[in-house]
N, C-alpha and C positions, 0 to 999 in steps of 0.2 A: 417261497420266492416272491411271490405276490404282497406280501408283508414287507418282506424288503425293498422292492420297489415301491412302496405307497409311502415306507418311513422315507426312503430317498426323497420322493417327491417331496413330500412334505419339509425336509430340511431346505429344499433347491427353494419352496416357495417362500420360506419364513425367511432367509437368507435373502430373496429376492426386494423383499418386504423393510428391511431397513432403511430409514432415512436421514440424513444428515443436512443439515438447515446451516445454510451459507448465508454470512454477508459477505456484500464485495461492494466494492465501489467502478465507478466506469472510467476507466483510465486504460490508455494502452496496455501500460507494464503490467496489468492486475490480468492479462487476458489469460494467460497457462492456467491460473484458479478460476476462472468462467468456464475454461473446459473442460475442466472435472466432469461438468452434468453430463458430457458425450464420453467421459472414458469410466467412471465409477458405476456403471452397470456392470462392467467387467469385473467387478469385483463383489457385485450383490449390496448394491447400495443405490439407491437413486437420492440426488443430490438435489433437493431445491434452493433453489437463490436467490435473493433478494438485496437487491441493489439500492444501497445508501446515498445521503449526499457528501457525507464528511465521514472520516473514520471514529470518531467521538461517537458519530448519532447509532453507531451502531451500539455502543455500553449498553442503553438502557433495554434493548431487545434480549443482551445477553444474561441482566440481572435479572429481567421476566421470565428467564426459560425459555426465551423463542429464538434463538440462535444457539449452534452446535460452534462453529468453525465461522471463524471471520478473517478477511483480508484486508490488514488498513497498515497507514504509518506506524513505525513504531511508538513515535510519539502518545498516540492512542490508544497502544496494548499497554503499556506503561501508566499511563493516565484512569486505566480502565481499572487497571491488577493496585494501583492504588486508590482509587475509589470502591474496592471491595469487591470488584468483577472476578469470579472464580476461574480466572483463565490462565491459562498457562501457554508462555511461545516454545510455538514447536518447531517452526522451519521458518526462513527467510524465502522469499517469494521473486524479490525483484531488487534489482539495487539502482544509486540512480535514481534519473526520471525528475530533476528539479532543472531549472536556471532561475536567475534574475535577468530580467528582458525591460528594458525602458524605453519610452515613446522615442520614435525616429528623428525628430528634432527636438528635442530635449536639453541636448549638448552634455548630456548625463557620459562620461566617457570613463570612470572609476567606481570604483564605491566612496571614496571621500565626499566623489559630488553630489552624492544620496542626501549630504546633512540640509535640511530646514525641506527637502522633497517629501511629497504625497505617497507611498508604496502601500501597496496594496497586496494583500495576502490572505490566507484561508487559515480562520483559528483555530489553533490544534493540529495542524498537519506538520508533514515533516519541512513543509518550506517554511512557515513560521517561526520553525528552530533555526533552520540553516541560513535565514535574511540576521539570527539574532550575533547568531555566531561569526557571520560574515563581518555587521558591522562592527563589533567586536573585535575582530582581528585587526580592521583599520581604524581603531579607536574613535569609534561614534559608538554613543547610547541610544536604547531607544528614544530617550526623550531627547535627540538630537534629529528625527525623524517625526512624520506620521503614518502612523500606521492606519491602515484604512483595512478594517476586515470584511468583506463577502466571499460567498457562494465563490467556487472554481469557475462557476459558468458563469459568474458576473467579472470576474475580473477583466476578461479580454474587450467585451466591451466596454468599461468603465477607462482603460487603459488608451482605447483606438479614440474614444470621446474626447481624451484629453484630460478628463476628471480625477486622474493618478499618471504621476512622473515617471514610475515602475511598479513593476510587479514582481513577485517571487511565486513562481509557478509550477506545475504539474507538468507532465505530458499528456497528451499529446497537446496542447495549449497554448504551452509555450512556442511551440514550434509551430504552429500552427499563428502564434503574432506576428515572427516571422515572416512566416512564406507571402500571408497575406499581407507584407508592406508595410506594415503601422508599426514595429517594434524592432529592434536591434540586441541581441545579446549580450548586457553586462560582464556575464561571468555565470560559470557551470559552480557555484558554491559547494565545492568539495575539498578546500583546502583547509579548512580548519581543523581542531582534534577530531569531531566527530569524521570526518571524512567521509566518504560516500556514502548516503544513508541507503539502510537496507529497510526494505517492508518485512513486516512480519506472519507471517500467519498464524492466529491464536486459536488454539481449542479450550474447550470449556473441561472442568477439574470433572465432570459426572462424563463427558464421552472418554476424558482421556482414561479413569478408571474403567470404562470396558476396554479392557486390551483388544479383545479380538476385533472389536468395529474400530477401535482408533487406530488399528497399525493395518485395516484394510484401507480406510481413510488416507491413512499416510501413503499407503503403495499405492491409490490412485492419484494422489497428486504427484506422487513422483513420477509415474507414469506419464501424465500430462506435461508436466515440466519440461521431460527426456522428450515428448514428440515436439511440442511445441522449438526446441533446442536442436532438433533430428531435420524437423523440415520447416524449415524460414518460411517459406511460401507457402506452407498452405497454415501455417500463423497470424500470417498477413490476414489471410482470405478470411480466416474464423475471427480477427479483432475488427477490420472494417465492413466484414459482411452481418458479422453475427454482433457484435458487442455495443458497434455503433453504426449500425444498420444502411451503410452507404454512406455516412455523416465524415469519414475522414478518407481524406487522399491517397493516392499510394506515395507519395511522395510526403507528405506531410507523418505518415507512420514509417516512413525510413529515415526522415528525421526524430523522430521518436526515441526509437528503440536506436540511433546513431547515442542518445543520450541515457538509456537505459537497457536492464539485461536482465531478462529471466536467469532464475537461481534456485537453487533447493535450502540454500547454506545463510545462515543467522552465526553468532557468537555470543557467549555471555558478556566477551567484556564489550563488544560493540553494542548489548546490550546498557550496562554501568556506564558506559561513557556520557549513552545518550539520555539516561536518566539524570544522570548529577548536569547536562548541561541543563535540563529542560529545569529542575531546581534553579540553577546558577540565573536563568533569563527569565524566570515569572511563569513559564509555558507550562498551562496546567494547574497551575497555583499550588501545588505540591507540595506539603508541610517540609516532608522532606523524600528523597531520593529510595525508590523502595527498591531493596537489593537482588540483582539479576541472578544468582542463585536460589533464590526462593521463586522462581517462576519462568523459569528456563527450562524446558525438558526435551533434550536433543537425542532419548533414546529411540523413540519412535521413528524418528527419520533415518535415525544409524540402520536401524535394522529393517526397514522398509527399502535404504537404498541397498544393503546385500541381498 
């Protein structure tokens, strides 16, 4: 009996004992995958996390072996699975979560009047596809624009200075030019073929071969997903308290999330779409379009959400 209780112990501790290495980025919509670290104990994993500035910077942590599981645009995981990153999309994360927002006296009242304007954007993100494809649909090129690329944290001030006409933004960001006066909303850029962009959450080709820690993986973020989806309010509480530590309003994160939505769900073909666009506009530089069945894998989440 004593044997069995020591071999028990000993599975409870080595099961305790797993760890799974997160990137994520600091953005409202990314909070349900920041809360993993408070729900994957329950499942005999503890989750470390580390917080990127862009979804790109996370690749080269992934090709070193120092990321398991990452949280970024798709643009990124695409960008990443064609520069050789052995990762595979397992779940969509958030959908949403862009605008284009132009200075308040601008006279900017279309996207046509974008043409010979300053916009400013973050390279590699999903807003960087979604300004291409926008002005695209109203027949301006990019080189009918400038494009001006910094940091997510530099746009808002570079925007309030005056020093960019627009911006195509993140959340909470954009909503936050907003509230604070200096910006008026363009357009929620989800009319194009891409349509609503979804985040992805990518796991690396070595965790997703352990089944048993990838599909506990995956039932903890399902887990967190359904609470975060279960109880609004204390979502709230864990993205302004815990993610950005007092730094956003309550009212500036229910404009937010008014423009974004926690999700468990990706597609492959929403996957091909957003590949052949980011081909089609330069984004990424992409020889060519790597195909969303060769690194799509939605059995983990099928059977994490039964």
């Amino acid at each position: 009996m004593r044997l069995v209780l020591l071999v028990l112990l000993l599975a409870l501790s080595s099961r305790a004992e797993d760890v799974v290495r997160l990137g994520n980025l600091k953005f409202a919509h990314y909070g349900a995958v920041s809360h993993m670290k408070e729900v994957c104990p329950k499942f005999g994993i503890r989750l470390e996390e580390r917080v990127f500035a862009k979804g790109l910077d996370i690749v080269p942590g992934i090709l070193a072996g120092e990321i398991d599981l990452a949280a970024s645009a798709l643009d990124a995981a695409i960008a990443g699975r064609a520069a050789g990153a052995p990762v595979f999309v397992v779940a969509g994360f958030a959908k949403g979560g862009a605008r284009i927002v132009v200075g308040k006296d601008k006279g900017i009242a279309r996207i046509e009047d974008l043409k010979g304007r300053k916009i400013g954007t973050a390279r590699g993100g999903a807003q960087e596809l979604l300004l291409y494809a926008e002005l695209g649909k109203h027949g301006l090129a990019q080189k009918d624009v400038q494009v001006v690329f910094l940091a997510y944290a530099d746009l808002n001030q570079a925007l309030q200075s005056g020093q960019l006409d627009a911006i195509s933004q993140s959340e909470p960001q954009s909503s936050q030019a907003i509230r604070q006066g200096y910006a008026v909303e363009l357009i929620k850029p989800y009319d194009t073929e891409m349509g609503e962009p979804i985040r992805a959450l990518v796991m690396t080709e070595k965790l997703y071969a352990n089944h048993a820690l990838a599909l506990r993986t995956m039932k903890c973020f399902v887990a967190s997903t359904r609470d975060f989806l279960a109880h609004p309010d204390q979502a709230e509480k864990y993205v302004r308290e815990q993610v950005f530590k007092g730094a956003l309003a309550a009212d500036e994160y229910k404009d937010a999330l008014g423009n974004a939505a926690f999700t468990t769900d990706i597609t492959p073909e929403h996957v091909q779409v957003t590949a052949d666009l980011m081909v089609k506009y330069g984004v990424g530089k992409l020889p060519k379009a790597p195909q969303a069945k060769d690194f799509v894998r939605l059995d983990l989440l099928e059977e994490a959400k039964r």
